[in-house]
C-alpha positions in Angstrom: 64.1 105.8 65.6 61.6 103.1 66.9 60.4 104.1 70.5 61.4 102.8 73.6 59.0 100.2 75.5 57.9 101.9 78.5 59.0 98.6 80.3 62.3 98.7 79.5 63.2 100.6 82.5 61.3 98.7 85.1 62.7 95.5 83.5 66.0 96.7 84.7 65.1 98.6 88.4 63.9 95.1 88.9 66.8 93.1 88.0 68.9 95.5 89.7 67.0 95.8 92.9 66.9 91.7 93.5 70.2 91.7 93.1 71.0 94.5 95.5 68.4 92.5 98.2 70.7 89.3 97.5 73.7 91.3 98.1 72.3 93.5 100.9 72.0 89.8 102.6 75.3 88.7 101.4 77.1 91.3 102.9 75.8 91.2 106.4 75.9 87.9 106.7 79.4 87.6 105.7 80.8 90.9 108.0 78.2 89.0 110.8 80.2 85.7 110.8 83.9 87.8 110.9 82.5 89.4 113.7 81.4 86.1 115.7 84.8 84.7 114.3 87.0 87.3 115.6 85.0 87.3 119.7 83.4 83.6 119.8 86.2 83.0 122.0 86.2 85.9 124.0 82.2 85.1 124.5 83.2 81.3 125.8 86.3 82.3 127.8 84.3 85.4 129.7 81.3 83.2 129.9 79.1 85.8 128.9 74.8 85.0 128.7 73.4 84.5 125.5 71.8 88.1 126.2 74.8 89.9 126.9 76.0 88.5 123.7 72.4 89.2 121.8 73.0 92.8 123.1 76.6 93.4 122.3 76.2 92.4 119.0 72.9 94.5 118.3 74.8 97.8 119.2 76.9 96.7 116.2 74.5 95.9 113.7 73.8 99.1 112.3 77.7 99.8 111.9 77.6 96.3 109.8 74.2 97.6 108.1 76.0 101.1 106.9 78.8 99.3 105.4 76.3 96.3 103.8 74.1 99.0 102.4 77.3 100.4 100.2 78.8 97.3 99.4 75.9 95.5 97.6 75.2 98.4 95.3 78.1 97.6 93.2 77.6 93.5 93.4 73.7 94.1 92.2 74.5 96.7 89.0 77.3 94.5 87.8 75.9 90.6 88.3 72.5 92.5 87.0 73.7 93.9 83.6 76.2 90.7 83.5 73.0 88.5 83.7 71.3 90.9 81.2 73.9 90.9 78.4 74.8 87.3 78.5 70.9 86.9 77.9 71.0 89.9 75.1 68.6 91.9 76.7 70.7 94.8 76.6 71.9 94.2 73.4 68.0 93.8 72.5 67.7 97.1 74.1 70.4 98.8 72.4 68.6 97.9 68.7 65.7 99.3 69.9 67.2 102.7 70.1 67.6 103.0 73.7 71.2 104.8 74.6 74.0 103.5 77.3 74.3 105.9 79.2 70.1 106.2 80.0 70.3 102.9 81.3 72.8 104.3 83.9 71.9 107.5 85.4 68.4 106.2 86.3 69.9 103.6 88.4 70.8 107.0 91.0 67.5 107.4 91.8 66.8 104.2 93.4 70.3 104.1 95.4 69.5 108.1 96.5 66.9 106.2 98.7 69.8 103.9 100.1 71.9 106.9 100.9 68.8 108.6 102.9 68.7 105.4 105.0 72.9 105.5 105.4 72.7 109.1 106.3 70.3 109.3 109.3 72.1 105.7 110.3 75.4 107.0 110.4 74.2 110.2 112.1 71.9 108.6 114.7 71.6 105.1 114.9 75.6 103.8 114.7 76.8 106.2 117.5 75.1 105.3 120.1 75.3 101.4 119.2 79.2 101.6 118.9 79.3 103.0 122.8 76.5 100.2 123.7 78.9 97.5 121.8 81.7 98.9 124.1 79.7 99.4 127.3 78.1 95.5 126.7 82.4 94.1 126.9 82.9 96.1 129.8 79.9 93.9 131.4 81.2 90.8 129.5 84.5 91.4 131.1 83.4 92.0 135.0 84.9 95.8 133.9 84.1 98.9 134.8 84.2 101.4 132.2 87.3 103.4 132.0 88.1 106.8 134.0 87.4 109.8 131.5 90.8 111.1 130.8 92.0 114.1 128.7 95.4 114.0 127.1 97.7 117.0 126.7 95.9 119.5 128.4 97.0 123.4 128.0 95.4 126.6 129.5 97.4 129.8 129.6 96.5 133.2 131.2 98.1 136.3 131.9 101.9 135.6 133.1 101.3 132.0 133.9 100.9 128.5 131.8 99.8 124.9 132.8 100.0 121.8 131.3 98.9 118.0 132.0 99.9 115.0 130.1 96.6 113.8 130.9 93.7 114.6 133.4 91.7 111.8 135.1 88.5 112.3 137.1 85.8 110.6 138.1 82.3 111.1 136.9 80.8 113.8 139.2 83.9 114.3 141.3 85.0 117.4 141.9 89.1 116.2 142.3 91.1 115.3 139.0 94.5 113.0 139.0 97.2 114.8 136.9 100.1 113.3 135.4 103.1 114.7 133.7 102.4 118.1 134.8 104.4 121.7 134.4 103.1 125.1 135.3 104.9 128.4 134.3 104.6 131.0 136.3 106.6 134.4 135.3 110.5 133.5 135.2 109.2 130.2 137.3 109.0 126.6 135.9 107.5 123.6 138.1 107.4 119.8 137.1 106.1 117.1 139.2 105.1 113.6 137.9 101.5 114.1 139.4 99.3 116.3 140.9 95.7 116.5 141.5 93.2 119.1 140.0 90.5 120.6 143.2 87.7 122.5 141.2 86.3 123.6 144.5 89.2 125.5 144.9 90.1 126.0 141.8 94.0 124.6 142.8 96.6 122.5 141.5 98.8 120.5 144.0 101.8 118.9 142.4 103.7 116.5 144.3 107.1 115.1 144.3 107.8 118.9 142.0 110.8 120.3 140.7 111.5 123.8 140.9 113.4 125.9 138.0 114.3 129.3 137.9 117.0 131.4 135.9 120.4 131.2 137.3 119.8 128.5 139.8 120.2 124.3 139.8 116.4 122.3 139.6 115.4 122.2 143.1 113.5 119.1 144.2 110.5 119.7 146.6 109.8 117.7 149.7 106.5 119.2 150.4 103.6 119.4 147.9 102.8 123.0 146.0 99.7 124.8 145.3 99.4 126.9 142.9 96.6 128.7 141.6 94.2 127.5 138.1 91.2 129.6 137.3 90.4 127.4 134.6 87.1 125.3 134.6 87.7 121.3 134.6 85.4 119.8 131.9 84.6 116.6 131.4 86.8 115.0 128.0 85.1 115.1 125.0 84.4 111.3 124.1 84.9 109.2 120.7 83.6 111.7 117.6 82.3 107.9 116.3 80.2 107.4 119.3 78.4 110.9 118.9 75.5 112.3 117.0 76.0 114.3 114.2 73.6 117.5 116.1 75.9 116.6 119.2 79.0 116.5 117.1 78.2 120.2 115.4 77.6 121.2 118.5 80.4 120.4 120.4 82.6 122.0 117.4 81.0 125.1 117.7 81.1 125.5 121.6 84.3 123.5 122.8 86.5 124.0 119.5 89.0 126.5 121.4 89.3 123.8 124.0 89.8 120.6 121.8 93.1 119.8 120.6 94.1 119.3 117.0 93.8 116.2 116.6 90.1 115.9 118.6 89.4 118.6 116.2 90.2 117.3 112.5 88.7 113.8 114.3 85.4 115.6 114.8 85.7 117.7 111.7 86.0 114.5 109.3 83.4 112.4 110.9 80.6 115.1 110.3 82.0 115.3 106.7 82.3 111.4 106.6 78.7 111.0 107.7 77.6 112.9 104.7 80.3 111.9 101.8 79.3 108.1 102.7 75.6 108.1 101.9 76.3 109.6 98.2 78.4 106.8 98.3 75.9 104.3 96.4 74.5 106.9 94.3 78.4 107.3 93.0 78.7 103.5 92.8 75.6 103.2 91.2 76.9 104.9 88.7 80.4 103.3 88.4 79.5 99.8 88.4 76.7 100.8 85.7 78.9 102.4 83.1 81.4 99.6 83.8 78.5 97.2 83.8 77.8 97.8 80.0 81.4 97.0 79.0 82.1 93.6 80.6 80.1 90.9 78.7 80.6 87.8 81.2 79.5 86.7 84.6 83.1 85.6 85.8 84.3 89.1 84.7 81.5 90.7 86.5 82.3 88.7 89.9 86.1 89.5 89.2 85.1 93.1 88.9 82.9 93.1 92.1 85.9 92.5 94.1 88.6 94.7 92.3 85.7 97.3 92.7 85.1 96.8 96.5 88.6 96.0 97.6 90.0 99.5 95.6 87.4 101.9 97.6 88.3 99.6 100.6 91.6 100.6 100.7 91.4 104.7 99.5 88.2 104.5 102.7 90.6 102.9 105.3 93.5 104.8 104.9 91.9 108.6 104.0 90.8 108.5 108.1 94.3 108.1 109.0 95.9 111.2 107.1 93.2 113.3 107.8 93.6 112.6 111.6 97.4 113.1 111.3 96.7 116.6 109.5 98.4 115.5 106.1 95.0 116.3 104.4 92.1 118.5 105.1 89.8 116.5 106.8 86.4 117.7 104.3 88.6 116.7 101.6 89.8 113.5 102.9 85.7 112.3 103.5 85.0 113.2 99.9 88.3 111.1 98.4 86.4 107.9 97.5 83.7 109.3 96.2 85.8 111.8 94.0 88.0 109.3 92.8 84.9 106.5 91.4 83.3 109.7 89.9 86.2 110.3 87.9 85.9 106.5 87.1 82.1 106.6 86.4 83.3 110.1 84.0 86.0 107.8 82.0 83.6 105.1 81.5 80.4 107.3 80.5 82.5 108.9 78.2 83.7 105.7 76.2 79.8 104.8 76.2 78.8 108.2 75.0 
């Protein structure tokens, strides 16, 4: 067997790697002009500065930059070795004894680099622009931010059991709102439609209440009740997305008894997310490169590109969603795309083997 030219190789990083620049440009200039599409009018009607606008929209370039970096991985390896066999350079290569499948794997190594990059900006950089994106409409808007609130709080102890529909307070106040409230207490049930939380105290006062106890008709109270809650009023936990991934462990490990299930597979499938998504582009890498080697046209390599992006699109968009309603394990649901074109890139390296 002839040996290989040491160039071979480099002749196709290079190839690939324009192509990925091109479609690293392509990409976030396309999702950049959706996103002015979708709030140009929002920008005109709210009269918002050209650096309220500037700002807003540089809290969401990383999230555009995460989703750009993945996309053009599968655009570069496919117009690439569609460029290169319509030219019969891979068929050159082929005759001089260099094997499919080592024109593949090598193309991981590059892309591993990519997936660094996506890792620390999904961990670090994309949280806190997604809560600077928000914060930035709130100021477009003449807002202020929204009162944190916590929905369906529980705390039981000994004998008694309270619950809130949802807790508002202010930032550094030391008095909560409740709504939809109902505290047990022994063979007693209360109800009210609101309430307020006192952490000095450590009370809750329902008002407008409703009194039930065994053996007697619901007795409606004219007068506000306290009653008695030892637990300690925490702020609400806020959007996983808008938290680091350090910040997010931690929180799972130190408020997890006090989060509810749905908070917690939330949490639990962004950290896995954040770490499934950069091996993304080493696994499409690897996809669009065995597939690569079997379509011999440009116009089949463009119509490939999209059937490529558009199938992960769909298994990525809707894997969030069950994991969140607890119809799959949330690590399992991060790691669905990626399983699912590595048993494509598997098919496909087989048939070149």
């Amino acid at each position: 067997m002839p040996p290989v030219p040491s160039l071979l190789p480099r002749s196709v990083f290079r190839e690939v790697l324009g192509w990925y620049g091109a479609g690293l440009a392509l990409f976030l200039i396309l999702q950049m002009t959706d996103a002015l599409s979708t709030t140009v009018g929002r920008l005109l009607t709210y009269h918002a500065s050209f650096g309220q606008a500037a700002g807003a929209f540089a809290g969401y370039l990383p999230t555009l930059l995460n989703r750009a970096l993945v996309l053009a991985v599968p655009f570069a390896v496919l117009l690439a070795f569609s460029r290169m066999q319509k030219d019969s350079e891979i068929k050159a290569m082929f005759a001089a004894g260099v094997r499919p499948l080592s024109l593949v794997w090598p193309l991981a190594l590059p892309f591993a680099l990519v997936g660094v990059l996506a890792f620390v900006n999904a961990g670090y950089v994309v949280p806190a622009g997604l809560d600077r994106w928000d914060n930035a409409w709130y100021k477009i808007y003449g807002m202020v931010p929204p009162q944190p609130t916590q929905e369906k709080y529980t705390y039981a102890e000994p004998g008694a059991l309270y619950y809130a529909g949802r807790v508002r307070n202010d930032a550094g106040s030391t008095v909560a709102q409740l709504q939809g409230v109902m505290v047990q207490r022994g063979d007693e049930t209360m109800t009210a439609p609101s309430g307020t939380w006192d952490t000095t105290t450590k009370t809750w006062t329902l008002t407008g209440a409703w009194i039930v106890r065994p053996g007697q008709n619901p007795q409606a109270q004219t007068k506000p009740i306290t009653v008695p809650e030892a637990d300690t009023l925490a702020p609400p936990p806020p959007e996983a997305k808008k938290v680091s991934t350090p910040a997010l462990r931690a929180q799972l490990a130190q408020e997890n008894d006090r989060l509810t299930p749905t908070q917690r597979r939330d949490i639990q499938f962004q950290l896995a997310s954040r770490l499934a998504d950069p091996v993304t582009p080493i696994v499409f890498a690897l996809a669009a490169g065995a597939l690569g080697l079997l379509i011999r046209n440009r116009a089949a390599a463009f119509a490939t590109v999209l059937v490529f992006i558009v199938s992960f699109y769909v298994i990525w968009t809707t894997v969030p969603q069950l994991a969140r309603a607890g119809a799959i394990e949330p690590n399992l649901a991060a790691w669905i795309p990626n399983l699912v074109f590595l048993v494509v890139a598997g098919v496909l390296a087989w048939r070149l083997r």
